[in-house]
C-alpha positions as CSV (number, residue, x, y, z in Angstrom):
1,X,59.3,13.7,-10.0
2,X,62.1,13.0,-7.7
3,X,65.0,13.9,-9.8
4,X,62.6,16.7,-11.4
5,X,62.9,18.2,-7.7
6,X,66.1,17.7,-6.9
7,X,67.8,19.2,-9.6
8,X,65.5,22.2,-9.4
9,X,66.3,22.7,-6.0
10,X,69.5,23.1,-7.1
11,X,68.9,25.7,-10.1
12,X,66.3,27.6,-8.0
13,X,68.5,28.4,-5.0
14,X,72.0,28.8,-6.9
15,X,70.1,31.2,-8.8
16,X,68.8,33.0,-5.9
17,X,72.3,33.2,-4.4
18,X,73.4,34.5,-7.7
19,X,70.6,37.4,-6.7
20,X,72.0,37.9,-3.4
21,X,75.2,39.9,-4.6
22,X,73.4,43.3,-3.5
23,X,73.6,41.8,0.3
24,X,77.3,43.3,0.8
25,X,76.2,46.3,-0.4
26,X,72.7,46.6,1.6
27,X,73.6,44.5,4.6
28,X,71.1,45.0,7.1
29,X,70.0,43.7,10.8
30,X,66.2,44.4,11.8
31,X,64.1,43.9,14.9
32,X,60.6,44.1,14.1
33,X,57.9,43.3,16.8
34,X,60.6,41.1,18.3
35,X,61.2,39.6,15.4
36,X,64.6,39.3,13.7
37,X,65.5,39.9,10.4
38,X,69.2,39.5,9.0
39,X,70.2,40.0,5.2
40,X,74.0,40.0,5.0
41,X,76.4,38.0,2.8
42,X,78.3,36.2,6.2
43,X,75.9,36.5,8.7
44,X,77.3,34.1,12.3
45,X,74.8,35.2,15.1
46,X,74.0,33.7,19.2
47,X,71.0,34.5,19.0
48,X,68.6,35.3,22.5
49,X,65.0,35.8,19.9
50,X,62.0,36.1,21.7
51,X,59.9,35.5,18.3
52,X,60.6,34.3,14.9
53,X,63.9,34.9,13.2
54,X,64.4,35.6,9.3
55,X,67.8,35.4,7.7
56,X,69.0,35.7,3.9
57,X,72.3,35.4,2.7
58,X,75.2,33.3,1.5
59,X,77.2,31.5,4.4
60,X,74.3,31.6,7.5
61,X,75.3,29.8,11.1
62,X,73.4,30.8,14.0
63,X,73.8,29.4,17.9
64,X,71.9,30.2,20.7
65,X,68.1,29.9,21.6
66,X,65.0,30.8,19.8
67,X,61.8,31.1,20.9
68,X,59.1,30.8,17.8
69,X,60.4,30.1,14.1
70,X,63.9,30.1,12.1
71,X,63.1,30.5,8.4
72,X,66.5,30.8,6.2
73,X,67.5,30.8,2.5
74,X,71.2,31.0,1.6
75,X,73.9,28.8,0.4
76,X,75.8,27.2,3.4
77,X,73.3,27.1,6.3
78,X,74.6,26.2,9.9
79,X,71.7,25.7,12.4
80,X,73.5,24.5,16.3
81,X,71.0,26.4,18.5
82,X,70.5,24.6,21.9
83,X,66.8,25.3,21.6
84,X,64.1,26.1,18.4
85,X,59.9,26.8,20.1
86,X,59.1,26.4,16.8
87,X,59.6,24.9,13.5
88,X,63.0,25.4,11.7
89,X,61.9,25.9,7.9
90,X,65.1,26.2,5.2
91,X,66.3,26.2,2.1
92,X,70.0,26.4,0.3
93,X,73.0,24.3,-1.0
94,X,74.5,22.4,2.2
95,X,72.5,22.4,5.4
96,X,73.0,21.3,9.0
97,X,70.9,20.9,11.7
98,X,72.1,20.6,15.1
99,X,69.3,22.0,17.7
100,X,66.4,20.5,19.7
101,X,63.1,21.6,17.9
102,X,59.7,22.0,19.5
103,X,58.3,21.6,16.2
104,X,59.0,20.7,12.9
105,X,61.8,21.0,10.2
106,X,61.4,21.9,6.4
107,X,64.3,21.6,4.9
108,X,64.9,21.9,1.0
109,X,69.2,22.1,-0.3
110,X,71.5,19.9,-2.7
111,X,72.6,18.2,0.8
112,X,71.0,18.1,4.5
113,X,72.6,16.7,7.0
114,X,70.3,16.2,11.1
115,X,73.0,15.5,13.6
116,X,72.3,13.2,16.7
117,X,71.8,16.2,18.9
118,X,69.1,17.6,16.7
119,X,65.2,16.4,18.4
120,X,62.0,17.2,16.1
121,X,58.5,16.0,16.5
122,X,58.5,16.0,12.2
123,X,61.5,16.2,9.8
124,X,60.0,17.4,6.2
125,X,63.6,16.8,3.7
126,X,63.8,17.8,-0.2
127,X,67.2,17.1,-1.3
128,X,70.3,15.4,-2.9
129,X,71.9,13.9,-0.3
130,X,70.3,13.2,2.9
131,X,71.9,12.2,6.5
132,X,69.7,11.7,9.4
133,X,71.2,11.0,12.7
134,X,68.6,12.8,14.9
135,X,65.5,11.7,16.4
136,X,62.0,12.7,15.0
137,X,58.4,11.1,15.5
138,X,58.2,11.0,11.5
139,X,60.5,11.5,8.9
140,X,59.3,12.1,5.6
141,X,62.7,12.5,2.5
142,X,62.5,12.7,-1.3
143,X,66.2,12.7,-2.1
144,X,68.7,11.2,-4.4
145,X,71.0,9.2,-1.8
146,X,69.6,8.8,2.0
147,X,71.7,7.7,4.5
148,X,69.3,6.9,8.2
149,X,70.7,6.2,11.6
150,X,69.1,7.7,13.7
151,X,65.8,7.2,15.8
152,X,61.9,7.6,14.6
153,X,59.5,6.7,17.3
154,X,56.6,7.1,14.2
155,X,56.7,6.6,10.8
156,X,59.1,7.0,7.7
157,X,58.3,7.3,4.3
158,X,61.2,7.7,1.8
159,X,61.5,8.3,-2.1
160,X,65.2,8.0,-3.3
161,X,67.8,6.1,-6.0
162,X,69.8,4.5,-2.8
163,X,69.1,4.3,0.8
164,X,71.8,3.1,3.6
165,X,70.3,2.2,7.0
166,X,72.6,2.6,9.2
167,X,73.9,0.6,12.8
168,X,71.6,2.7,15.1
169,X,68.5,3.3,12.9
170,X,65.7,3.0,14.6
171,X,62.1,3.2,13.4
172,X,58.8,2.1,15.7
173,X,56.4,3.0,13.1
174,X,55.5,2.0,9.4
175,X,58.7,2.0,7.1
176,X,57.9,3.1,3.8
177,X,60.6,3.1,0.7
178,X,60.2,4.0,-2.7
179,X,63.4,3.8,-4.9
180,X,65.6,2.2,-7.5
181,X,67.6,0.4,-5.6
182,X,67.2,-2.4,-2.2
183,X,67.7,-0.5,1.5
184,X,70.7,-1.2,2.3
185,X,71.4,-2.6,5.7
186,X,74.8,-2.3,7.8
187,X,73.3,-2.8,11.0
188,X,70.9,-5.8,12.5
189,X,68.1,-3.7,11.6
190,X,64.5,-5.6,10.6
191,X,64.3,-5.9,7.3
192,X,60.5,-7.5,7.6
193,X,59.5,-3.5,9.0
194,X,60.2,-2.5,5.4
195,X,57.8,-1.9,2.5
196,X,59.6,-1.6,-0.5
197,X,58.6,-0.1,-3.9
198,X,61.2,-0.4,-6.5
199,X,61.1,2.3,-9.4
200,X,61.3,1.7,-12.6
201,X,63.0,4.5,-14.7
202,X,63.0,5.6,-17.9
203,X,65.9,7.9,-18.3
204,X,66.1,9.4,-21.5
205,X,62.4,10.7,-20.9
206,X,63.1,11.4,-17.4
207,X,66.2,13.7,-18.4
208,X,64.3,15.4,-21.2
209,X,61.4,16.2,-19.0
210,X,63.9,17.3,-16.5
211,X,65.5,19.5,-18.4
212,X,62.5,21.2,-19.8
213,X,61.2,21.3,-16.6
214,X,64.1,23.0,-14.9
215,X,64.6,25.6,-17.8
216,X,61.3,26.8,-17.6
217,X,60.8,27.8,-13.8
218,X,64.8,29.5,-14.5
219,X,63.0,31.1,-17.2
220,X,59.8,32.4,-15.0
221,X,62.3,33.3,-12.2
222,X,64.3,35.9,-14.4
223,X,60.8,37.2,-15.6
224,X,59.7,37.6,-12.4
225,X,63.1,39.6,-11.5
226,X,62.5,41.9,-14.6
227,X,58.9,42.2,-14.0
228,X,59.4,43.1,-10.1
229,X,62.0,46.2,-10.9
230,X,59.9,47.8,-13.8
231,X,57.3,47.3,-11.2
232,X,59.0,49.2,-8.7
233,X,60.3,51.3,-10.6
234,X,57.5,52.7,-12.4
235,X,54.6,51.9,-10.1
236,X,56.1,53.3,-6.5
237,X,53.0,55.0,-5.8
238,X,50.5,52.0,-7.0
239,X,52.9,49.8,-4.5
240,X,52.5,52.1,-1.6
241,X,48.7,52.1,-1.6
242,X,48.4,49.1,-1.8
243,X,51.0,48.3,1.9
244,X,48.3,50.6,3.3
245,X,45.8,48.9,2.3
246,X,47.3,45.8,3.7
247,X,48.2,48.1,7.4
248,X,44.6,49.1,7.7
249,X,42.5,46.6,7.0
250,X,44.8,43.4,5.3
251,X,41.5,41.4,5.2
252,X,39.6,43.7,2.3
253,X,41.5,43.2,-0.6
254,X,41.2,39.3,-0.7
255,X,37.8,40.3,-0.2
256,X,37.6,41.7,-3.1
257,X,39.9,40.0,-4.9
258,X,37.9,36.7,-4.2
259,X,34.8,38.8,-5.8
260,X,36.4,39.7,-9.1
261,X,37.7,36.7,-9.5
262,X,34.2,35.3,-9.5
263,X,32.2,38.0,-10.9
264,X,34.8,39.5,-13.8
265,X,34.7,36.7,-16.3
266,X,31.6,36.6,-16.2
267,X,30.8,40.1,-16.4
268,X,33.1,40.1,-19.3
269,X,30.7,37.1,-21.2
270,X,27.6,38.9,-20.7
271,X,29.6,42.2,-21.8
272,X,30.0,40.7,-25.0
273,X,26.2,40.1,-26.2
274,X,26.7,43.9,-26.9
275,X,28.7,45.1,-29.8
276,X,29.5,48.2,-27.5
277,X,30.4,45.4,-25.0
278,X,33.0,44.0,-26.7
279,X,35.9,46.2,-26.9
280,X,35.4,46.4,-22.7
281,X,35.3,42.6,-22.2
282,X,38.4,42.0,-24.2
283,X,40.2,44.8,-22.7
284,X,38.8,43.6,-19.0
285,X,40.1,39.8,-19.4
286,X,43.2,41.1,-20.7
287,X,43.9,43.2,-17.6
288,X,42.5,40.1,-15.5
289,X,44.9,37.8,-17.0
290,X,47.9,40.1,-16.3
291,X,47.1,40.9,-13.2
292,X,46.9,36.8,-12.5
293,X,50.3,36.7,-14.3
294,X,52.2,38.9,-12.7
295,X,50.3,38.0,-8.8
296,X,53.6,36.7,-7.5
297,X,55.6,39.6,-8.7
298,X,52.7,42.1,-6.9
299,X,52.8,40.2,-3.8
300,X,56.2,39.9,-3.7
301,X,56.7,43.9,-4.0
302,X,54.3,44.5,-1.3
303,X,55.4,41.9,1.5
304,X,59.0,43.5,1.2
305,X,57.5,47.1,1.4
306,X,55.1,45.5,4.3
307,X,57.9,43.5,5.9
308,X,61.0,45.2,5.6
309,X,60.1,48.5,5.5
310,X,64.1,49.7,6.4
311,X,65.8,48.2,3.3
312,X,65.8,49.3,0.0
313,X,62.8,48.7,-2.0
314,X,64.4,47.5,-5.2
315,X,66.3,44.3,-2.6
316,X,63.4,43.8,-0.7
317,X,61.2,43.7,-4.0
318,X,63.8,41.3,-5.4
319,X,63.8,38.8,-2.4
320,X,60.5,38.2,-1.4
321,X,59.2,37.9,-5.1
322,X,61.8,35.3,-5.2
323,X,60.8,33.0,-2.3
324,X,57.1,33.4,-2.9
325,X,58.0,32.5,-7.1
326,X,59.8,29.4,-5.5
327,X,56.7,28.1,-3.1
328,X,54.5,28.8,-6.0
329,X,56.6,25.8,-7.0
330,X,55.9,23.6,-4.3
331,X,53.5,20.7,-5.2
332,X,50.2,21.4,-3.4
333,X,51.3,24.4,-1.1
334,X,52.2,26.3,-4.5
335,X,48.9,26.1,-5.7
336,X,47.5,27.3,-2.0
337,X,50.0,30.2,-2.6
338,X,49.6,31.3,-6.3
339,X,45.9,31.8,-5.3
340,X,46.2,33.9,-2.1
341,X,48.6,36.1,-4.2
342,X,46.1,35.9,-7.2
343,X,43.1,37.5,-4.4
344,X,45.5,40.3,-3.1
345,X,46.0,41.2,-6.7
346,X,43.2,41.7,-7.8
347,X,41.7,43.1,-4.6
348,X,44.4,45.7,-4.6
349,X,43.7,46.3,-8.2
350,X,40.3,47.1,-7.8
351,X,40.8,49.2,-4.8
352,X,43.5,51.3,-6.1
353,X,41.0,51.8,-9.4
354,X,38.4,52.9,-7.5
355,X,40.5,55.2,-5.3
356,X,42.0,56.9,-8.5
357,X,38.7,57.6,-9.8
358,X,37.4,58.7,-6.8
359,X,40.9,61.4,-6.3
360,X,39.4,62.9,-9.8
């Protein structure tokens, strides 16, 4: 699993740069309910947000203070703010944190690097190569090669091949290590404080599964892509009921979609006791299925109609059914997400149904 999520870190966000080649061409800076919203190939900001700020791009550094959230996707990320009120939550190829966070960070890249200046109360890491200098109250890493020397007044828990603990590592709490290799230690640090779980790997399987692994969520993310522009191309009017529906009253179609979700399958069953019934059912669970299918792709569409309302519909489409594809990804939280955008789906299905008929 480790080296399953490493290398698709690396897959899933090099091919979501690869995506980002419209951002020269559709470069845009938003403020939206004080929120900020950047999408630009180079974006360098000092920033003064009095909410959360959103960025997109390929080379992102940002400086200054920020009052709620940074969440950021590009290749080289650059994070030296004096102040975060919230959680810092990233993903791309090289990252570096340098900022004194309320809350938490999430950070997911090929390498992630927490300078000594940078104060969190937990740091979350997915990556290659790992280098913790900061301080944090936990510190929880699934990397490849983590280097540690910094402070944690809680606990660690680290999975990895190799894992350096440096002169001033410090750690108060429970010291956790799962990996292929013994810690090691450069400094006088206590090796007593650490639990060590050595992994035994197979690697021809491990490779194998990797690679099948890794070529099937490239293979769903280029489906998706295809899937969200025939979507937006053909559907533009399907799309923008459904952002209304979601301005009005946001709550009623996962309503509903929670209802059909329930009550269609079974509907279908009892449809098919009936001759007459059948052709319905099979044509009912065939529209159910898709509509599960394709739930990313649907949500995706309508955040970036929802959220960025300014930029073009097809890059908007585009990005946000990228990032929500990707958490759908995420052990545990992806299975969270895949059903809320399964409800809205369906729920927006139903409505927009029901509205058509009602038009005629």
């Amino acid at each position: 699993m480790r080296v399953n999520l490493k290398r698709f870190i690396l897959f899933a966000i090099g091919f979501l740069l690869v995506s980002s080649f419209s951002f020269s061409v559709y470069a845009d800076t938003l403020d939206s309910a004080s929120n900020k919203f950047f999408t630009n190939n180079n974006i360098n900001e000092t920033l003064d947000a009095q909410s959360d700020v959103y960025a997109i791009g390929n080379n992102l550094k940002f400086a200054g203070k920020v009052e709620a959230d940074i969440l950021a996707a590009g290749n080289n990320i650059t994070i030296e703010t004096e102040s975060v009120g919230g959680s810092i939550r990233v993903a791309g190829a090289t990252i570096l944190i340098n900022s004194n966070v309320e809350r938490n960070i999430n950070a997911a890249a090929a390498s992630v690097e927490i300078k000594e200046g940078t104060k969190a109360k937990g740091i979350y890491v997915a990556s290659g190569d790992v280098n913790f200098n900061g301080e944090a109250e936990d510190l929880f890493v699934n990397a490849d090669t983590v280097t540690i020397n910094g402070t944690v007044t809680g606990n660690v828990k680290v999975n990895c091949s190799k894992l350096i603990i440096g002169e001033n590592a410090r750690v108060d709490g429970t010291f956790e290590v799962r990996g292929e290799e013994e810690p090691i230690i450069l400094g006088d640090f206590d090796s007593s404080k650490i639990t060590f779980d050595k992994i035994i790997t197979d690697y021809d399987n491990e490779s194998l599964f990797a690679g099948i692994n890794i070529a099937g969520k490239i293979i769903s993310l280029i489906t998706a892509i295809i899937f969200c522009i025939l979507i937006t191309l053909f559907c533009s009017r399907y799309n923008n009921r459904a952002c209304e529906k979601l301005e009005h009253r946001g709550w009623l179609p996962f309503l509903i979609g929670f209802a059909t979700l329930i009550v269609l399958p079974i509907a279908a069953v009892l449809l098919c006791i009936t001759i007459v019934g059948i052709p319905i059912s099979v044509i009912s669970l065939i529209i159910y299925g898709i509509l599960i299918y394709l739930a990313p792709v649907f949500t995706g569409i309508i955040l970036g109609r929802f959220i960025l309302k300014n930029m073009n519909e097809y890059l908007s489409a585009i990005i946000f059914t990228l990032i929500v594809k990707i958490i759908t990804f995420i052990p545990y939280v992806g299975g969270i997400s895949l059903f809320i955008c399964v409800l809205l789906s369906l729920g927006v299905f139903i409505q927009n149904t029901f509205e058509a008929i009602n038009d005629k």
